[in-house]
GUTORLO-745175 format. One record per residue (C-alpha): x, y, z; residue in one letter. Coordinates in steps of 0.02 Angstrom, whole numbers, plus 32768, in hexadecimal, padded with zeros to 4 digits. Layout:
BEGIN
X/Y/Z/a;
...
***
This chain:
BEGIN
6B91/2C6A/C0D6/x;
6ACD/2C9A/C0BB/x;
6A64/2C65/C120/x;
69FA/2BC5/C101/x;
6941/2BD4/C12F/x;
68DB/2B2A/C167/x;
6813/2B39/C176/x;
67D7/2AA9/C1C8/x;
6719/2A82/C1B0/x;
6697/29E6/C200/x;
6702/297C/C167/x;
67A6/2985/C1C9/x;
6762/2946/C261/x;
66F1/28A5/C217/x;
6777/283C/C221/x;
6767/2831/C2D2/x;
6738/2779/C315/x;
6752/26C6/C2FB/x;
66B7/2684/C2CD/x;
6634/2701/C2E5/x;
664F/27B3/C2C6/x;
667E/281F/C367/x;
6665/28CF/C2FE/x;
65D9/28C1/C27D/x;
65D3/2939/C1F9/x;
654C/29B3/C1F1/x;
64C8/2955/C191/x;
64D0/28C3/C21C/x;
64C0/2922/C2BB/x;
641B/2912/C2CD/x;
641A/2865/C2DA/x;
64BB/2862/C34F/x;
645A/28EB/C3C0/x;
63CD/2871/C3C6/x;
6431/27EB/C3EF/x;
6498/283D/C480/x;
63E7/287E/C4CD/x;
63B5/27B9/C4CE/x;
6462/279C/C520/x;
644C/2805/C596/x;
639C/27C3/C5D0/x;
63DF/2709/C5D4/x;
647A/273E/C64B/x;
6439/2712/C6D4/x;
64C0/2739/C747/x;
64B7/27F3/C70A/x;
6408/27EF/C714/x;
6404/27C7/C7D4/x;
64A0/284B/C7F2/x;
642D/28C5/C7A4/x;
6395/288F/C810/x;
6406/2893/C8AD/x;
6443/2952/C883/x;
63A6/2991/C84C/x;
63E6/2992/C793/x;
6345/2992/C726/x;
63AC/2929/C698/x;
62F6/2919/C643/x;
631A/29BB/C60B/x;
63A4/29B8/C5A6/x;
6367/2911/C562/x;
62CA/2955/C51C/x;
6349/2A0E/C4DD/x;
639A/2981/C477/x;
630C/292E/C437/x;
62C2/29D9/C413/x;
634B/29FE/C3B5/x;
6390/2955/C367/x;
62E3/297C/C2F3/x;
62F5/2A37/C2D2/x;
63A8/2A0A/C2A8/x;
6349/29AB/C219/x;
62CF/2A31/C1D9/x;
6384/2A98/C1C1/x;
6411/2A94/C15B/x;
6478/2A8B/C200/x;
646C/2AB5/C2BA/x;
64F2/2B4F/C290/x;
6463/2B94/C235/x;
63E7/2B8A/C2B8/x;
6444/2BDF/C326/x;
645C/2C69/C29A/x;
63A4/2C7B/C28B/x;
6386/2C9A/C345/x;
641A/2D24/C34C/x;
63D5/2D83/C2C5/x;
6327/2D5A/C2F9/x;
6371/2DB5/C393/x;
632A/2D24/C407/x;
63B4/2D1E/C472/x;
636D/2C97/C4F2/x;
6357/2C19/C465/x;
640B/2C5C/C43D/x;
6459/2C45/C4E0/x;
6402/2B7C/C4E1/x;
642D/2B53/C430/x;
64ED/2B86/C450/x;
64DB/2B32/C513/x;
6496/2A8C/C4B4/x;
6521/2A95/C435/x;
65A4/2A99/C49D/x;
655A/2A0D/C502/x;
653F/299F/C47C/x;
65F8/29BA/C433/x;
6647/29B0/C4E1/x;
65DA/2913/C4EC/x;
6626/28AF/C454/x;
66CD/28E2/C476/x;
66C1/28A6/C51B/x;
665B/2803/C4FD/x;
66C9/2799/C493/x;
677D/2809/C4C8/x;
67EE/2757/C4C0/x;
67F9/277B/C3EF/x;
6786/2811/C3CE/x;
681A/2878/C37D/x;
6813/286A/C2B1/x;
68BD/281C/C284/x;
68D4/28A8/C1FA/x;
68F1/2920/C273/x;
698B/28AB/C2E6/x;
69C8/2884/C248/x;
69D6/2941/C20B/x;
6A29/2962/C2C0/x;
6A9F/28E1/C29E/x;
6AD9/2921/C1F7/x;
6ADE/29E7/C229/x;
6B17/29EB/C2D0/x;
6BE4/2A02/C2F4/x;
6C3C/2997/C379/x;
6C04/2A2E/C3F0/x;
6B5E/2A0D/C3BE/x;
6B42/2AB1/C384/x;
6AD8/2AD2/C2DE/x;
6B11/2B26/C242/x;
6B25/2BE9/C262/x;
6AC5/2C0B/C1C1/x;
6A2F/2B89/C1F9/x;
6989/2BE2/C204/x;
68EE/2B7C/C244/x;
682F/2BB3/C248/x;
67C4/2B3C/C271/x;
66EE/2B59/C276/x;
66EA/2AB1/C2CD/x;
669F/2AB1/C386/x;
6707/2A0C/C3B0/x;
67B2/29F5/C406/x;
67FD/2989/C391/x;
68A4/2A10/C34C/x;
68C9/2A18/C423/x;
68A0/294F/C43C/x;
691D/291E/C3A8/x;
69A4/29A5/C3E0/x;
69A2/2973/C494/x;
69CB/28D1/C470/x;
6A6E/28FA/C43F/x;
6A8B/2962/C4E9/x;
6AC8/28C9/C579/x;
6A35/291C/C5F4/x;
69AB/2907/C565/x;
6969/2992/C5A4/x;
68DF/2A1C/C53F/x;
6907/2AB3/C596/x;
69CD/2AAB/C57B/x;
699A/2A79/C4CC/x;
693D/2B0E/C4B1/x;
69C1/2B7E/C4F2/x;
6A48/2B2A/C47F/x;
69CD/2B38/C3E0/x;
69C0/2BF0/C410/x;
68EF/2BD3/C410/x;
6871/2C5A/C404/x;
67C1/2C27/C408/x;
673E/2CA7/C425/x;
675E/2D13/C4BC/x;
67E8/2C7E/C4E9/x;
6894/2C9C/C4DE/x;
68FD/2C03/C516/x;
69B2/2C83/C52B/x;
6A05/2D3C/C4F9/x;
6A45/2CEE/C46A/x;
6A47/2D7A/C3D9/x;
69F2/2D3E/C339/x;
6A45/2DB8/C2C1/x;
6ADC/2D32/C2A4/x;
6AC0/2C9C/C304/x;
6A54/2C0D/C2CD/x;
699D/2C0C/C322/x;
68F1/2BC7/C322/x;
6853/2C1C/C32A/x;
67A6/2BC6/C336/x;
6731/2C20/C2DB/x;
66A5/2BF2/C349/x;
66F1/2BD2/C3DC/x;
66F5/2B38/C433/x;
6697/2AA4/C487/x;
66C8/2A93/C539/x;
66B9/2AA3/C5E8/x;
66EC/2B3D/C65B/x;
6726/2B40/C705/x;
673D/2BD6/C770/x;
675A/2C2E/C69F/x;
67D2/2BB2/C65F/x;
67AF/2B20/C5E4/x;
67A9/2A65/C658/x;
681E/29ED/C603/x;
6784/2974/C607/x;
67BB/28EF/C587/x;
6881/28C0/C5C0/x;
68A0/28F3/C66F/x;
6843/284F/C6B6/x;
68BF/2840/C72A/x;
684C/28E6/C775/x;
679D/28D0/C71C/x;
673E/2852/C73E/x;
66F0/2812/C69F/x;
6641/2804/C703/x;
664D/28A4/C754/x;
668B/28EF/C6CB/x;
65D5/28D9/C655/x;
6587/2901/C707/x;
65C3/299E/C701/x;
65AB/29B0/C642/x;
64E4/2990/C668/x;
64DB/29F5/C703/x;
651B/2A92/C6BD/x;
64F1/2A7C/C604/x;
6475/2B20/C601/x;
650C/2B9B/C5F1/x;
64DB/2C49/C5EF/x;
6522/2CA8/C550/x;
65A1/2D04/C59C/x;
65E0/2C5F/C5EF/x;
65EE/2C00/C551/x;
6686/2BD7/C50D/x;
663B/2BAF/C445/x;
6636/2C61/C415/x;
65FD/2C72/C354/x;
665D/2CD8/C2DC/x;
65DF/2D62/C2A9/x;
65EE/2D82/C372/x;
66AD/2DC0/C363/x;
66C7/2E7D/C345/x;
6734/2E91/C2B8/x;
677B/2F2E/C301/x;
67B0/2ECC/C376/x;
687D/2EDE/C377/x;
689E/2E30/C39C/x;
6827/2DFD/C304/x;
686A/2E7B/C29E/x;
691B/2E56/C2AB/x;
68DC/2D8B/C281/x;
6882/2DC4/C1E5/x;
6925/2E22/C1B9/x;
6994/2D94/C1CD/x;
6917/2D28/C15B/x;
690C/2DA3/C0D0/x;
69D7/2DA2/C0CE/x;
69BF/2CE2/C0A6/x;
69F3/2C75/C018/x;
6996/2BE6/C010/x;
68FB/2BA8/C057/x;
68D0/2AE8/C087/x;
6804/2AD1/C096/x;
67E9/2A32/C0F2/x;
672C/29FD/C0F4/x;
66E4/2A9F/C0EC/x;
6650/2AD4/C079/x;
664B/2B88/C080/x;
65AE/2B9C/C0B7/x;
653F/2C3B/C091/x;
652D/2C8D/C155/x;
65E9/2C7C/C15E/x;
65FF/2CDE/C0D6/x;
6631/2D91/C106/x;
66AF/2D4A/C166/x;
66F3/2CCE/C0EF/x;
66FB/2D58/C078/x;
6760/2DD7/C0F9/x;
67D6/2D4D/C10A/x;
67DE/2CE4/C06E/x;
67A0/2D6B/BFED/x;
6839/2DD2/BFC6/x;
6875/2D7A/BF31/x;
692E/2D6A/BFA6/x;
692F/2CA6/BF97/x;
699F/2C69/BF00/x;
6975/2BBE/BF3D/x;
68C3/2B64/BF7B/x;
68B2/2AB2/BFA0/x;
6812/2A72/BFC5/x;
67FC/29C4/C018/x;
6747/2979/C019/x;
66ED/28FE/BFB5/x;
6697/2988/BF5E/x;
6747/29EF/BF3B/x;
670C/2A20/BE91/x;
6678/2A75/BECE/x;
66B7/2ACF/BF60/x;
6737/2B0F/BEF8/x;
66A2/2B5C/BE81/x;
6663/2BB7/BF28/x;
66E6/2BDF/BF62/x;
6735/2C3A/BEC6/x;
666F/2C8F/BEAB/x;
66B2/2D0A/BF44/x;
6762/2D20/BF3B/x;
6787/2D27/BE6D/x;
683F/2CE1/BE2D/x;
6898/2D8E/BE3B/x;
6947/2D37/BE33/x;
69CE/2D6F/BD9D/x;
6A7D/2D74/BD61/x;
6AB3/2E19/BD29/x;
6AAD/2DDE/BC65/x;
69D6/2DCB/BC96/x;
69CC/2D0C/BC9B/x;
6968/2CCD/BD36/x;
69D4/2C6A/BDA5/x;
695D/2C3B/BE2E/x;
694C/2B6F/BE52/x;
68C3/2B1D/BE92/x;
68A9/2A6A/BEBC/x;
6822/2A09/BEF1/x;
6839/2966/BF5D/x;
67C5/28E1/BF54/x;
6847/2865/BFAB/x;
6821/2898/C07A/x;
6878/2800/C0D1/x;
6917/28A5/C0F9/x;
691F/2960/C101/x;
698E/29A6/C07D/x;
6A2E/29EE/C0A9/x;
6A73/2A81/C03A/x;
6B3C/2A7A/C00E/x;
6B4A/2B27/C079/x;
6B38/2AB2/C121/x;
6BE8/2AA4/C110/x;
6C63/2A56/C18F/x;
6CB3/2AFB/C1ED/x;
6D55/2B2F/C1FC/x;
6D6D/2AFB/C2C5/x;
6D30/2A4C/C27A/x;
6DA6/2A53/C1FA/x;
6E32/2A73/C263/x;
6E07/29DD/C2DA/x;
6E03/297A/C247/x;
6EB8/29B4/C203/x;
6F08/29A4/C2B0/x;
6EAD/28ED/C2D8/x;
6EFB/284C/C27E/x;
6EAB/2856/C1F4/x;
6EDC/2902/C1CC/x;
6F68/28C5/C14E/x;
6EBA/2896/C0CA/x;
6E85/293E/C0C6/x;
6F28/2995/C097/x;
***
């Protein structure tokens, strides 16, 4: 079977929360920023920790601030960060990617009792064999920062736990890999720009499940003590960072090229993710693109500016299919997700075997 190729964008994680969004999409994040740096000035608990240890939480609260309004003079906070790497202002750098991982750690930590969108348990659900392994032609890229692929898969695992997660999804993220796992057949997921998160002694801290361990309190204590992460400490690690002679990379933007159909869940295209988008979505391969966003129609336009409809039977007549999703409430699910053969055979030697002959 070819491989299937998901790209997950801010869209597939705004279904996250009950009542008030947990992960805004970009165009709100200034006012969430805002709102977590007035959060974290009314806590007072935190704020006499921090006095107690020295911790200058002031700070961070004014970083926020700071940035909660540049984020508005912007057409997102990824771009600000772009300006200061090719500005070559690598201490605004190394704090813009320290208070982005803070702020995304932050809301996946501050409402974790139902911060994981739905879309993503219910795409689990409907994917995953009775081993709980995914598809062997699933591909997922994801340019979110957020946890929520690990959160939703690690519900289905009886620990709940992120790091065995990761190491069953077969995750990559930046210089992160979760296992030995070879990509060149087995399903894996790579975050573009790496991660949000929290290391300890070069590991990523299961901070949102293992409460049993983490304290929820000591947890964001530890979040606002060490949220000025030097660069080389940080776990988000952007794209245009990765070498793309890189083998691991390479053999990853192999595998995608090989693929047959793309799904593009709430992502945009953007302009300074471009040259990568192109090196991995611009090889006229895909016979099949789905695009899932309010605004389907449109991305599709974008997307097919850079990689042109190249797709033909032999007789000359294009055979390429694109469709674009307006309905969001599930993630599509191509026919190749097929039930496999060691499912099959459970199924023929259970009861109910006799309906399927």
């Amino acid at each position: 079977m070819k491989d299937v190729v998901y790209l997950f964008g801010a869209g597939a994680s705004y279904g996250a929360g009950i009542n008030e969004r947990v992960l805004p999409i970009l165009t709100e994040l200034g006012e969430r920023i805002n709102g977590i740096a007035y959060s974290l000035e009314k806590n007072h608990w935190l704020v006499n920790k921090c006095g107690r240890a020295k911790v200058d939480i002031g700070v961070l609260i004014n970083e926020l601030r700071l940035i909660s309004k540049e984020t508005g003079r912007h057409s997102s906070i990824d771009t600000i960060a772009r300006k200061y790497f090719l500005q070559g202002d690598m201490n605004s750098y190394q704090k813009i990617k320290a208070l982005i991982n803070f702020i995304f750690c932050y809301m996946e930590l501050e409402k974790r009792e139902y911060s994981i969108d739905k879309r993503y348990d219910s795409f689990f659900a409907t994917i995953l064999d009775s081993s709980l392994k995914l598809p062997s032609n699933c591909i997922m890229l994801s340019w979110n920062y957020d946890i929520q692929v690990e959160r939703a898969y690690a519900q289905y695992k009886k620990t709940g736990n992120l790091s065995e997660a990761r190491v069953h999804l077969n995750y990559r993220s930046g210089n992160f890999v979760a296992n030995a796992h070879k990509i060149e057949a087995d399903p894996f997921i790579l975050k573009l720009n790496g991660t949000c998160g929290i290391l300890e002694n070069d590991n990523l801290m299961d901070f949102t499940s293992d409460f049993a361990e983490y304290n929820y309190e000591e947890v964001l204590f530890k979040l606002v003590s060490k949220w000025n992460l030097p660069l080389n400490r940080n776990p988000i690690k952007y794209a245009w960072e990765l070498d793309p002679e890189n083998e691991e990379i390479r053999k990853i933007i192999t595998r995608v090229l090989k693929a047959d159909t793309l799904v593009v869940v709430g992502y945009s295209f953007p302009y300074f993710n471009r040259v990568i988008d192109k090196i991995l979505f611009g090889s006229y391969n895909f016979t099949k693109v789905i695009v899932m966003a309010p605004n389907a129609e449109e991305i599709l336009e974008t997307f097919e500016a850079f990689a042109p409809v190249n797709a033909k039977y032999p007789n000359g007549e294009n055979y390429f299919n694109r469709r674009a999703m307006k309905n969001v409430n599930s993630f599509f699910i191509p026919d190749t997700f097929m039930i496999s053969d060691d499912e099959l055979e459970k199924y023929h030697s259970s009861p109910l075997g006799g309906f399927l002959a």
